[in-house]
N, CA, C and O atoms as a Tripos MOL2 file, in Angstrom:
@<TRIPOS>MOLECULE
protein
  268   267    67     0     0
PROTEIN
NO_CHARGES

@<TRIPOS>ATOM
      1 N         129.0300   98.7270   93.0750 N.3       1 UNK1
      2 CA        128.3400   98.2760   91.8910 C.3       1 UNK1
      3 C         126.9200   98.8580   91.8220 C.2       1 UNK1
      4 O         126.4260   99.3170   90.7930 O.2       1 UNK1
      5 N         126.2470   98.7890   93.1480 N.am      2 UNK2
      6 CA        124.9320   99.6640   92.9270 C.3       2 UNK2
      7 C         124.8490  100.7930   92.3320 C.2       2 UNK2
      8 O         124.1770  101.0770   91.3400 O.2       2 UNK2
      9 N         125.9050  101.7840   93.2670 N.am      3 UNK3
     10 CA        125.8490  103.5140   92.8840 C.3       3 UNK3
     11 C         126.2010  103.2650   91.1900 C.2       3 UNK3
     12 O         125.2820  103.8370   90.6040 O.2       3 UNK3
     13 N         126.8130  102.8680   90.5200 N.am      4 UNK4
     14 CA        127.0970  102.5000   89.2790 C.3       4 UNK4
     15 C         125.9340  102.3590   88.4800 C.2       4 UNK4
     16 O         125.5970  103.0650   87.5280 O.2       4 UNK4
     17 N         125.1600  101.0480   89.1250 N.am      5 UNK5
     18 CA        123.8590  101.1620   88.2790 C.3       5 UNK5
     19 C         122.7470  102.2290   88.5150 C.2       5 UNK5
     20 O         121.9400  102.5280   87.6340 O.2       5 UNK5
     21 N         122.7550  102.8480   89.9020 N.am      6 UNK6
     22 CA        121.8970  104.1880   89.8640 C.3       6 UNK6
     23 C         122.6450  105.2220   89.1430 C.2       6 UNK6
     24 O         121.9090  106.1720   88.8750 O.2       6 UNK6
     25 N         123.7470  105.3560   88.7710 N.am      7 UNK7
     26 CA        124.1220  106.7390   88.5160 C.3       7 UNK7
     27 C         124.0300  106.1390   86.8330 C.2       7 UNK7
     28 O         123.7390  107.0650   86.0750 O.2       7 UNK7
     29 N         124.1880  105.0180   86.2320 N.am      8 UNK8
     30 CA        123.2830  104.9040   85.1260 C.3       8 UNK8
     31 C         122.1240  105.1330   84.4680 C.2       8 UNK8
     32 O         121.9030  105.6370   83.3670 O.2       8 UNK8
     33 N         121.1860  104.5430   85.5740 N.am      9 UNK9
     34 CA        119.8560  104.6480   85.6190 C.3       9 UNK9
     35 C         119.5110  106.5520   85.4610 C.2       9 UNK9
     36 O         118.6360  107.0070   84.7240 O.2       9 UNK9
     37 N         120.0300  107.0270   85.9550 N.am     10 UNK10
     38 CA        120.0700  108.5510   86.2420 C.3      10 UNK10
     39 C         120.4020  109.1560   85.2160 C.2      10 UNK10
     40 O         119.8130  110.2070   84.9610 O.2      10 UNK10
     41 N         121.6400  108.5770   84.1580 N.am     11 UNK11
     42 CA        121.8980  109.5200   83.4960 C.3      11 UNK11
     43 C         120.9210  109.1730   82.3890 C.2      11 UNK11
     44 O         120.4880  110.1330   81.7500 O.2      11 UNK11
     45 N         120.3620  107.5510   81.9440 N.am     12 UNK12
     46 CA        119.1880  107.2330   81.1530 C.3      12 UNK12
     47 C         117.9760  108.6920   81.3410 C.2      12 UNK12
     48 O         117.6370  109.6120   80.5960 O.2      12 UNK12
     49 N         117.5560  108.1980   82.9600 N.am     13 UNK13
     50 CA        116.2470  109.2760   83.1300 C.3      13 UNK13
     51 C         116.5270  110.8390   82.9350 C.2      13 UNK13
     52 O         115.6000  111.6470   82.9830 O.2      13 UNK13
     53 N         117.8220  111.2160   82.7170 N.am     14 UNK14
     54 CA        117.8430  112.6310   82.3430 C.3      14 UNK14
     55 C         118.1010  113.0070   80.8700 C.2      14 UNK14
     56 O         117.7840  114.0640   80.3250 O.2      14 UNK14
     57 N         118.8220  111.8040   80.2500 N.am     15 UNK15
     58 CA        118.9270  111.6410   78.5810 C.3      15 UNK15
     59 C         117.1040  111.8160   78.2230 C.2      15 UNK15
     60 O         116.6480  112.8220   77.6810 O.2      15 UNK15
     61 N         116.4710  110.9310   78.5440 N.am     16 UNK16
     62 CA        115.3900  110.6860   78.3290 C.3      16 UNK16
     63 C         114.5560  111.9620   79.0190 C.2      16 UNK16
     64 O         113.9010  112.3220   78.0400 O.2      16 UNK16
     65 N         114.2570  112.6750   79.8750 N.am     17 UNK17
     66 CA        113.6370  113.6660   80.2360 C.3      17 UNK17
     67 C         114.1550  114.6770   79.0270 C.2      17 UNK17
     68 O         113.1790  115.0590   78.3830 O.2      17 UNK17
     69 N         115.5100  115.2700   78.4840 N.am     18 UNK18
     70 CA        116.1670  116.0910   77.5660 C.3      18 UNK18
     71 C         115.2180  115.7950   76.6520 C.2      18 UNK18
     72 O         114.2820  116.5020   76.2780 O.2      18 UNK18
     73 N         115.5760  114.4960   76.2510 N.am     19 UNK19
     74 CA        114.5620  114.3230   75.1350 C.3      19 UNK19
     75 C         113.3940  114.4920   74.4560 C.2      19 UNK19
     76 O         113.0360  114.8630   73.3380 O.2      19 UNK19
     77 N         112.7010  113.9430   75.9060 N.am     20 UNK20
     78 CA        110.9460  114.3660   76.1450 C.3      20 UNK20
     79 C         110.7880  115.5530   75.4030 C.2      20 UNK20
     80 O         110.2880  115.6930   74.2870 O.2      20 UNK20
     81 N         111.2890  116.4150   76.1840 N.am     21 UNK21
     82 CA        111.0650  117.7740   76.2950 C.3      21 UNK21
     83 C         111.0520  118.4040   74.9460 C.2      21 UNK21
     84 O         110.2540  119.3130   74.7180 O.2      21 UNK21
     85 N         111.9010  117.9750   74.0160 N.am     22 UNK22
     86 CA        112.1740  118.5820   72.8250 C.3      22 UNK22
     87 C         111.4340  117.3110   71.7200 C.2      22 UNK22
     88 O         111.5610  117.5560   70.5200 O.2      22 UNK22
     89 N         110.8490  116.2810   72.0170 N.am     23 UNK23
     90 CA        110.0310  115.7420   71.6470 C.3      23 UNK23
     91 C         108.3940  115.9840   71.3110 C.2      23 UNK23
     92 O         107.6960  116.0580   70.3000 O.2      23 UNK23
     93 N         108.1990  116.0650   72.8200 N.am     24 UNK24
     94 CA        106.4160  116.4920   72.9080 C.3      24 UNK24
     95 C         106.1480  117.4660   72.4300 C.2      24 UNK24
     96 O         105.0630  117.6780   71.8880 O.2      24 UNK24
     97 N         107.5100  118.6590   72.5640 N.am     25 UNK25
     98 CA        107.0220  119.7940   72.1400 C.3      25 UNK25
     99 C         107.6790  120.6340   70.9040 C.2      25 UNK25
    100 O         107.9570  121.7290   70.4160 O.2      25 UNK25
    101 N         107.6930  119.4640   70.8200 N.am     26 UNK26
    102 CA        108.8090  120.1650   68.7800 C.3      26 UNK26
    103 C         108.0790  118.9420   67.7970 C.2      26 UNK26
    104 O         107.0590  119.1230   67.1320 O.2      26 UNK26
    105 N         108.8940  117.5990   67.8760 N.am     27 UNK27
    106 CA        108.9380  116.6410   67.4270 C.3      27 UNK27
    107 C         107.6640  115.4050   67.1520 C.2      27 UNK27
    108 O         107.7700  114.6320   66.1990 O.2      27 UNK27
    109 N         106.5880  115.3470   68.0190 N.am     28 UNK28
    110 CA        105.3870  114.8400   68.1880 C.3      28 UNK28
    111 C         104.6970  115.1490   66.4780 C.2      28 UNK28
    112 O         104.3080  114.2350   65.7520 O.2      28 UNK28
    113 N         104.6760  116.2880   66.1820 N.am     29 UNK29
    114 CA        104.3680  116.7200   64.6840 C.3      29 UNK29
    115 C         104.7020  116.3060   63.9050 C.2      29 UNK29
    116 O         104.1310  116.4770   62.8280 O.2      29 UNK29
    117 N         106.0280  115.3850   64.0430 N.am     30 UNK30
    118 CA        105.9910  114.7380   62.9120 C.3      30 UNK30
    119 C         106.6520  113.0410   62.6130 C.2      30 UNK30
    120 O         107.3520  112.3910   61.8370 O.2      30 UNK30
    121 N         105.7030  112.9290   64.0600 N.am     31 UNK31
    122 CA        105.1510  111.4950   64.2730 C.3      31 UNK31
    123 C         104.3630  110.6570   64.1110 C.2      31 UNK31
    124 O         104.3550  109.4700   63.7860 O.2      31 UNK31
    125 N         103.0240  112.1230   64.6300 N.am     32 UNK32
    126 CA        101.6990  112.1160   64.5280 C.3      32 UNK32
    127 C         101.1790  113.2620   64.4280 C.2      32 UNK32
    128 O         101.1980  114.1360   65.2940 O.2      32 UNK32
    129 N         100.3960  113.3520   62.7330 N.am     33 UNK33
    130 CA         99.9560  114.7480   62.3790 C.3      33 UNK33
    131 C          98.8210  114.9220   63.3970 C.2      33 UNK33
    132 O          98.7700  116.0340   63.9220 O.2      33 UNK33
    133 N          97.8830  114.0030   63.7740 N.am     34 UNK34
    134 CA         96.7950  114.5700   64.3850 C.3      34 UNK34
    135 C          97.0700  114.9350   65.7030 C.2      34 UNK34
    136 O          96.0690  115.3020   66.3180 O.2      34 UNK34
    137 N          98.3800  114.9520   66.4850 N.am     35 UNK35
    138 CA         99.3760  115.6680   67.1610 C.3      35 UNK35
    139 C          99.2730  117.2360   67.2660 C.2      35 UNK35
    140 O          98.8940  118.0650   68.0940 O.2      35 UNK35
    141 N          99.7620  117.2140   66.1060 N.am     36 UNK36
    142 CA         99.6930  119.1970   65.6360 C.3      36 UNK36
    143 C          98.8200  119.9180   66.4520 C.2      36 UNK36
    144 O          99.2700  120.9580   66.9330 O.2      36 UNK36
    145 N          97.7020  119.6070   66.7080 N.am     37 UNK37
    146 CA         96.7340  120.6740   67.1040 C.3      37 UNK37
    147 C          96.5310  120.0120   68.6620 C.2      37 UNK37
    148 O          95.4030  120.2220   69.1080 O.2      37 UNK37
    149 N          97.2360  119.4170   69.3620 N.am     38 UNK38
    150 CA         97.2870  118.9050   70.8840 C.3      38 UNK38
    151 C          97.3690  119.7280   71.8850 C.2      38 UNK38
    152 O          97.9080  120.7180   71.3910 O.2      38 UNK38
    153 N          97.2540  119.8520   72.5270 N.am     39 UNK39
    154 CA         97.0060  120.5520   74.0140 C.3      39 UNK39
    155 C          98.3390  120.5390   74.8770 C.2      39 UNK39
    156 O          99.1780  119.6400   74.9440 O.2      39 UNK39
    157 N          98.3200  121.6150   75.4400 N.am     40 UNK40
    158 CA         98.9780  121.3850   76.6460 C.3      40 UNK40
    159 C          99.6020  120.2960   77.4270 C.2      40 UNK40
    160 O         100.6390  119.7430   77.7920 O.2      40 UNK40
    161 N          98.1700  120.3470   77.4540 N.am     41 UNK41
    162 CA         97.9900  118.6100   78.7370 C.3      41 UNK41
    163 C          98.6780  117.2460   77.9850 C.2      41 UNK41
    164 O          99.4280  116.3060   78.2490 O.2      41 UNK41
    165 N          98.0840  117.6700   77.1410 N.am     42 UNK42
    166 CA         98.2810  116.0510   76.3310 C.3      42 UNK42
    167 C          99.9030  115.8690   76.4090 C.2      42 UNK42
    168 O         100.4840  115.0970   77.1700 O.2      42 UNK42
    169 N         100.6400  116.9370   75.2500 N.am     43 UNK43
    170 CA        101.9810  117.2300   75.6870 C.3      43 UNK43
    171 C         102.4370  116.5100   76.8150 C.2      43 UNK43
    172 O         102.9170  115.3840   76.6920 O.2      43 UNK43
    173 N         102.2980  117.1880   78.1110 N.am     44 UNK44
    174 CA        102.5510  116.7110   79.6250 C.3      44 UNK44
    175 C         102.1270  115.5900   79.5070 C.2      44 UNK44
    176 O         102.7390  114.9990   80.3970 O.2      44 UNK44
    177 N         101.5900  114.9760   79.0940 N.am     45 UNK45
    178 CA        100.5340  113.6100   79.3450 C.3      45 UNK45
    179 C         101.8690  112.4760   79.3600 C.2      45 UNK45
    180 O         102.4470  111.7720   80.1880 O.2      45 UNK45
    181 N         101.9590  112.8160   77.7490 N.am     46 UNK46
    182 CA        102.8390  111.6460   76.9860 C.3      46 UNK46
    183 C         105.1200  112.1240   77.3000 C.2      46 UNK46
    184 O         106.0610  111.6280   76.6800 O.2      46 UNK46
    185 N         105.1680  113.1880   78.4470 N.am     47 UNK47
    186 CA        106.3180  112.9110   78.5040 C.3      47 UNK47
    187 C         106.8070  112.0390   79.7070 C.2      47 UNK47
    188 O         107.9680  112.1870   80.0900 O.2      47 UNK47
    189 N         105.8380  110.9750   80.4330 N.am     48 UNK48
    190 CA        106.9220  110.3040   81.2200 C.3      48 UNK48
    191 C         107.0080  109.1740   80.0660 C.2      48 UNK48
    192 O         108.1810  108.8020   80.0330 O.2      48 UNK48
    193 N         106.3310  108.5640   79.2220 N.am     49 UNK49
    194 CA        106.4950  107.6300   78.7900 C.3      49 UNK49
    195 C         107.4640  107.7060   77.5950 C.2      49 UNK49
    196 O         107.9210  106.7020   77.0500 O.2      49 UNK49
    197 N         107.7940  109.1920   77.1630 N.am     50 UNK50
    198 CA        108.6230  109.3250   76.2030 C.3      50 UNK50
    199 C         110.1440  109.0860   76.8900 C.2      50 UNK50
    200 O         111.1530  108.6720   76.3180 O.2      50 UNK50
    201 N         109.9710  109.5090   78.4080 N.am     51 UNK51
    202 CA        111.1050  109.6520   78.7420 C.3      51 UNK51
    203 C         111.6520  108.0260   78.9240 C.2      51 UNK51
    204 O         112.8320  107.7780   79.1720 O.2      51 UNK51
    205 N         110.8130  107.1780   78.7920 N.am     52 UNK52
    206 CA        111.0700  105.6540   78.8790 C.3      52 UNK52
    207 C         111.7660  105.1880   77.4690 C.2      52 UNK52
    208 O         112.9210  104.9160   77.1420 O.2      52 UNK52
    209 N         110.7370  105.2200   76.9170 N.am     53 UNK53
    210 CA        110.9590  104.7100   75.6940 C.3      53 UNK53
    211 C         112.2940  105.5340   74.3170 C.2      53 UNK53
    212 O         112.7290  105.2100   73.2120 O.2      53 UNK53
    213 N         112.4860  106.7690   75.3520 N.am     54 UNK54
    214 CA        113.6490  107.6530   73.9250 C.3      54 UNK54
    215 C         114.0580  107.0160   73.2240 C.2      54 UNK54
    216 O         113.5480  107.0920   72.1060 O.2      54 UNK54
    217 N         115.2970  105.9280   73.4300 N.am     55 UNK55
    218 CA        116.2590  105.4320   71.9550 C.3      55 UNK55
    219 C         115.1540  104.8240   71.1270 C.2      55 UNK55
    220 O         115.5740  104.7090   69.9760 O.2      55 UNK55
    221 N         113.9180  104.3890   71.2380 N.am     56 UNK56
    222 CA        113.4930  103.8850   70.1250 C.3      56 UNK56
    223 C         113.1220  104.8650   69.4380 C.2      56 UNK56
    224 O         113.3350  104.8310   68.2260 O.2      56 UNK56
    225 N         112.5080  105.9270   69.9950 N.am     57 UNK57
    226 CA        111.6000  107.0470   69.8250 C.3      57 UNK57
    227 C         113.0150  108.2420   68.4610 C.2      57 UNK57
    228 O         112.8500  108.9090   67.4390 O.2      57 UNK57
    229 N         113.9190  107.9640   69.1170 N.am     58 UNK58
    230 CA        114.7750  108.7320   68.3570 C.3      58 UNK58
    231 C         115.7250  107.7470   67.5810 C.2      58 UNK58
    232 O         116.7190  108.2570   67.0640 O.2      58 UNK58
    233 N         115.6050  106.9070   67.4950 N.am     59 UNK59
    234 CA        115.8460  105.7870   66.4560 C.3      59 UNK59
    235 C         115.2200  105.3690   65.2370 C.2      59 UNK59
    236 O         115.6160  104.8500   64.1930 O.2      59 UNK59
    237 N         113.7870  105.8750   65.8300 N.am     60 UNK60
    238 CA        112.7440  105.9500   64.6790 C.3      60 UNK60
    239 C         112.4240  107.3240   64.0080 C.2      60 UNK60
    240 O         111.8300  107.4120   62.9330 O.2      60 UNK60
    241 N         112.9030  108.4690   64.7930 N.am     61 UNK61
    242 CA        112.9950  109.7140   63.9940 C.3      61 UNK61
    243 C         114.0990  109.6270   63.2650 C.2      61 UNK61
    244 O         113.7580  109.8470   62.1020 O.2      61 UNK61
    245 N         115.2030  109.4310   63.3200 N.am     62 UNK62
    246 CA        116.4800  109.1660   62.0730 C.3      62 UNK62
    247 C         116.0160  108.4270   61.1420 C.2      62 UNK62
    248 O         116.2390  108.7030   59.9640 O.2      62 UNK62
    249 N         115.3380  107.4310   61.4840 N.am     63 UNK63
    250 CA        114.9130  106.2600   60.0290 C.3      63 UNK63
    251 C         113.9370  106.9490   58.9750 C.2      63 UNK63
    252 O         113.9650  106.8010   57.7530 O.2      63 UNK63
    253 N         112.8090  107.9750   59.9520 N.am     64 UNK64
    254 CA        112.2050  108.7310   58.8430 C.3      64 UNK64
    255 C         112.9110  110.0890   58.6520 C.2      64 UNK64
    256 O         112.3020  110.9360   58.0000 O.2      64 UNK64
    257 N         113.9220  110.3410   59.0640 N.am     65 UNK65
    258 CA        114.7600  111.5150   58.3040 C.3      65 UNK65
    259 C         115.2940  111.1050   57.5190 C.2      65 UNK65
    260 O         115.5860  112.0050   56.7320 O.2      65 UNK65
    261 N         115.7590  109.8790   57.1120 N.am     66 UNK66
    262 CA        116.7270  109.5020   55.8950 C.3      66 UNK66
    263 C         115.9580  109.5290   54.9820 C.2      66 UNK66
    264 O         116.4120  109.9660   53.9240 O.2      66 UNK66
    265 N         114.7550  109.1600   55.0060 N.am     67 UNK67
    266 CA        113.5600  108.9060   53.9290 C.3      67 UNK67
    267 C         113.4350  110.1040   52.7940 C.2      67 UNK67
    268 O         112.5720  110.0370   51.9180 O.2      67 UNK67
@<TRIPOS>BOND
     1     1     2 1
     2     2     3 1
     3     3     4 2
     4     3     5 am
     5     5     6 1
     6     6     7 1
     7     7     8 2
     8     7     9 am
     9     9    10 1
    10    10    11 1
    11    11    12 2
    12    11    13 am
    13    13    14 1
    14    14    15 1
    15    15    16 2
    16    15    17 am
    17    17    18 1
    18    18    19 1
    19    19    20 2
    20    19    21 am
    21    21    22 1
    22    22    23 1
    23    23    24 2
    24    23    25 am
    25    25    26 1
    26    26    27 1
    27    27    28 2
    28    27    29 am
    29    29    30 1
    30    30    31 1
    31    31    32 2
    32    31    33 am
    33    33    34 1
    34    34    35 1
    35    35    36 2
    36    35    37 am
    37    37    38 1
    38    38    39 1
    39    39    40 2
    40    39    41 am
    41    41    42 1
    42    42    43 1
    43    43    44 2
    44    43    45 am
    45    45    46 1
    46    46    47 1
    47    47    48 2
    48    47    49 am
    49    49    50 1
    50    50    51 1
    51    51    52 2
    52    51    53 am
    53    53    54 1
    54    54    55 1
    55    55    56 2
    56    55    57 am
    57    57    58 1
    58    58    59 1
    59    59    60 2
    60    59    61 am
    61    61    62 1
    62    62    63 1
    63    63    64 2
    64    63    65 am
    65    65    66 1
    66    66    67 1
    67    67    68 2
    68    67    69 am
    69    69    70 1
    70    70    71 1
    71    71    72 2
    72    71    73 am
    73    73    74 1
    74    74    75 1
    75    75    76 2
    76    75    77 am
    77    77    78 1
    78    78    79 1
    79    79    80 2
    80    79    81 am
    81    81    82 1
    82    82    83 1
    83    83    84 2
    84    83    85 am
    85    85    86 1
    86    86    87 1
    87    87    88 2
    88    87    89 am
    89    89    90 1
    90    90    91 1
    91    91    92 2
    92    91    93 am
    93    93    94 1
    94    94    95 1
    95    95    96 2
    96    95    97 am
    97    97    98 1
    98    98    99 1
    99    99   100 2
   100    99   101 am
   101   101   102 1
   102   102   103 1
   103   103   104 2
   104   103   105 am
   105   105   106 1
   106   106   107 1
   107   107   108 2
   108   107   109 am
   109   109   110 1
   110   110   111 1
   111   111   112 2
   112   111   113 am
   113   113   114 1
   114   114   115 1
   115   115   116 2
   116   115   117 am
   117   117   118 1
   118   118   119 1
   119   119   120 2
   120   119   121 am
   121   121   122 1
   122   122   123 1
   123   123   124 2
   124   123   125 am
   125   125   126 1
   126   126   127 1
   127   127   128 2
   128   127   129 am
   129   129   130 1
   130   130   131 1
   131   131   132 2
   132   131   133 am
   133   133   134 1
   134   134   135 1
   135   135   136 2
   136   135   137 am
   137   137   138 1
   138   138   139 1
   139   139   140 2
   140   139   141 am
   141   141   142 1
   142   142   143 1
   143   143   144 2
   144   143   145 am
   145   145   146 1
   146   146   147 1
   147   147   148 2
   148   147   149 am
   149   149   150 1
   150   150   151 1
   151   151   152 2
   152   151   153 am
   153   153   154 1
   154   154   155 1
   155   155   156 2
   156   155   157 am
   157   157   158 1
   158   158   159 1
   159   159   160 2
   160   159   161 am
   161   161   162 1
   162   162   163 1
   163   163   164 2
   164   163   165 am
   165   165   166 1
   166   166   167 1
   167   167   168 2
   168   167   169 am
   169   169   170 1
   170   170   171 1
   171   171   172 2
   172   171   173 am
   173   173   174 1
   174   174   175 1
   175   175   176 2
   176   175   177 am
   177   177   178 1
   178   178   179 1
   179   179   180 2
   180   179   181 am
   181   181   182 1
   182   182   183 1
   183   183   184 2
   184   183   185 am
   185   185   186 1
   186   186   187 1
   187   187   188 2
   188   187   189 am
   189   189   190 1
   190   190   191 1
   191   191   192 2
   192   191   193 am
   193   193   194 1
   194   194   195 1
   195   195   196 2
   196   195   197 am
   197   197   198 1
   198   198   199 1
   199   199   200 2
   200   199   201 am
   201   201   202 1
   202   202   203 1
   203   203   204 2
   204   203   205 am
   205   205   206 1
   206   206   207 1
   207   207   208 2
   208   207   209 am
   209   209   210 1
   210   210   211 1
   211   211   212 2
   212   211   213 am
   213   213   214 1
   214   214   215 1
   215   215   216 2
   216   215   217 am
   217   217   218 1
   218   218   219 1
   219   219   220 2
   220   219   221 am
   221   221   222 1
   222   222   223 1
   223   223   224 2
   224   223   225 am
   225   225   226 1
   226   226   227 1
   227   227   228 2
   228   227   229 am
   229   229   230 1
   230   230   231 1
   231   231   232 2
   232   231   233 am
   233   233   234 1
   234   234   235 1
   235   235   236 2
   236   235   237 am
   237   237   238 1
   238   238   239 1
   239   239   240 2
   240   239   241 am
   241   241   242 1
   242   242   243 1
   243   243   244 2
   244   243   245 am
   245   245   246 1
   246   246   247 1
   247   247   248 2
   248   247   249 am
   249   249   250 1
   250   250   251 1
   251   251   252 2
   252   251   253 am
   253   253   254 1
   254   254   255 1
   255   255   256 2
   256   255   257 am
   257   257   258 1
   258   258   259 1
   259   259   260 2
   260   259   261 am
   261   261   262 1
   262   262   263 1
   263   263   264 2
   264   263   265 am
   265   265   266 1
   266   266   267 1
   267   267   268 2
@<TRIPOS>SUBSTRUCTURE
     1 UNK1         2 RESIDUE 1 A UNK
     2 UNK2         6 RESIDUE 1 A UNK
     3 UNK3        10 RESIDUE 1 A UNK
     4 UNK4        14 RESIDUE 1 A UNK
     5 UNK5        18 RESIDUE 1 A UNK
     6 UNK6        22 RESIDUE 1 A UNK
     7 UNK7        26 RESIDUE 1 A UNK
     8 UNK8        30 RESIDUE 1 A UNK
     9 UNK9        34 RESIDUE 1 A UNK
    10 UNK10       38 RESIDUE 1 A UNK
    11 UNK11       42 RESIDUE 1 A UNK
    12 UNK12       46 RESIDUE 1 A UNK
    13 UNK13       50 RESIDUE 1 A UNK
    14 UNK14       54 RESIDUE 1 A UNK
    15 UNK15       58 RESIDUE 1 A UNK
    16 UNK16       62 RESIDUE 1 A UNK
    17 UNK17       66 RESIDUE 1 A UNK
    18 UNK18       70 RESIDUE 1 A UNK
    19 UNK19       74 RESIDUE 1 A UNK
    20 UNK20       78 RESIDUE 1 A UNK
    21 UNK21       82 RESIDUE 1 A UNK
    22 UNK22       86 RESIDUE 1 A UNK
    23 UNK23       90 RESIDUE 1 A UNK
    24 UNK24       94 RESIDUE 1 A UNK
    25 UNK25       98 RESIDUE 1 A UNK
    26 UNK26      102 RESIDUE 1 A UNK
    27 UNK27      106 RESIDUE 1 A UNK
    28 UNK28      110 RESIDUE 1 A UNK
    29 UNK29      114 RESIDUE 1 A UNK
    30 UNK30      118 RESIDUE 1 A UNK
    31 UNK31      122 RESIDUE 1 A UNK
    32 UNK32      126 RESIDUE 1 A UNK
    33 UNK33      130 RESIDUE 1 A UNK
    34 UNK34      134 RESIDUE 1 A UNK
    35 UNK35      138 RESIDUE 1 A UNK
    36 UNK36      142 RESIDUE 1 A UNK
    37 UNK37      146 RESIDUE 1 A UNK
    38 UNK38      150 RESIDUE 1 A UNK
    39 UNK39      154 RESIDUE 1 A UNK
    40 UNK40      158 RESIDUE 1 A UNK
    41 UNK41      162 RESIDUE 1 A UNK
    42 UNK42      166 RESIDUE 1 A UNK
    43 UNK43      170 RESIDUE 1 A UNK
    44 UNK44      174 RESIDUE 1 A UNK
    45 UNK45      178 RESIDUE 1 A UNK
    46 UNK46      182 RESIDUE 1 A UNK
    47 UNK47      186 RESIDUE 1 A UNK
    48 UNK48      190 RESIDUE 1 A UNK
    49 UNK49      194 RESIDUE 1 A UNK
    50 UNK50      198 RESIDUE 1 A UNK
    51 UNK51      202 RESIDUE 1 A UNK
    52 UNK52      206 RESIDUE 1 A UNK
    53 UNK53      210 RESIDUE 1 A UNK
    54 UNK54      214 RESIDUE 1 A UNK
    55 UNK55      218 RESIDUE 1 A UNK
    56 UNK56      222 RESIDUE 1 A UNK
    57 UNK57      226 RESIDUE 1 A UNK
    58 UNK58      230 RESIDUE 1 A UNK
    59 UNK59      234 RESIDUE 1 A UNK
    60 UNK60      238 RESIDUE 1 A UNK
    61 UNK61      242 RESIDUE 1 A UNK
    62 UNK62      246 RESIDUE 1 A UNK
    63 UNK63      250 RESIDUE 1 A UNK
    64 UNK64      254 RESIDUE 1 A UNK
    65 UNK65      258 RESIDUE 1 A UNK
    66 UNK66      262 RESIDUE 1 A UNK
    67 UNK67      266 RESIDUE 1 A UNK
């Protein structure tokens, strides 16, 4: 039952790292315009927490794509 919930947990933190990645550095723009002109760093900054938070993060990009 453990390995079950780590190999969950695992496939969350790699859904969510995928995500990041094409988030911070595609998608951030059009979240937050004052985004656009961000740094490097910043980028890096905000992908462990993207990698937490994804389904909302991409739950809330579909809601403003339907728009």
């Amino acid at each position: 039952m453990a390995s079950f919930a780590l190999s969950l947990a695992m496939l969350y933190l790699i859904c969510g790292f995928l995500f990041a990645l094409v988030f911070s550095f595609r998608l951030v723009n059009k979240f937050d315009e004052q985004a656009a002109g961000s740094s490097f760093g910043f980028r890096l900054f905000i992908i462990p927490g993207t990698m937490l938070l994804w389904p909302f993060l991409l739950t809330s990009y579909f809601k403003r794509k339907k728009r």
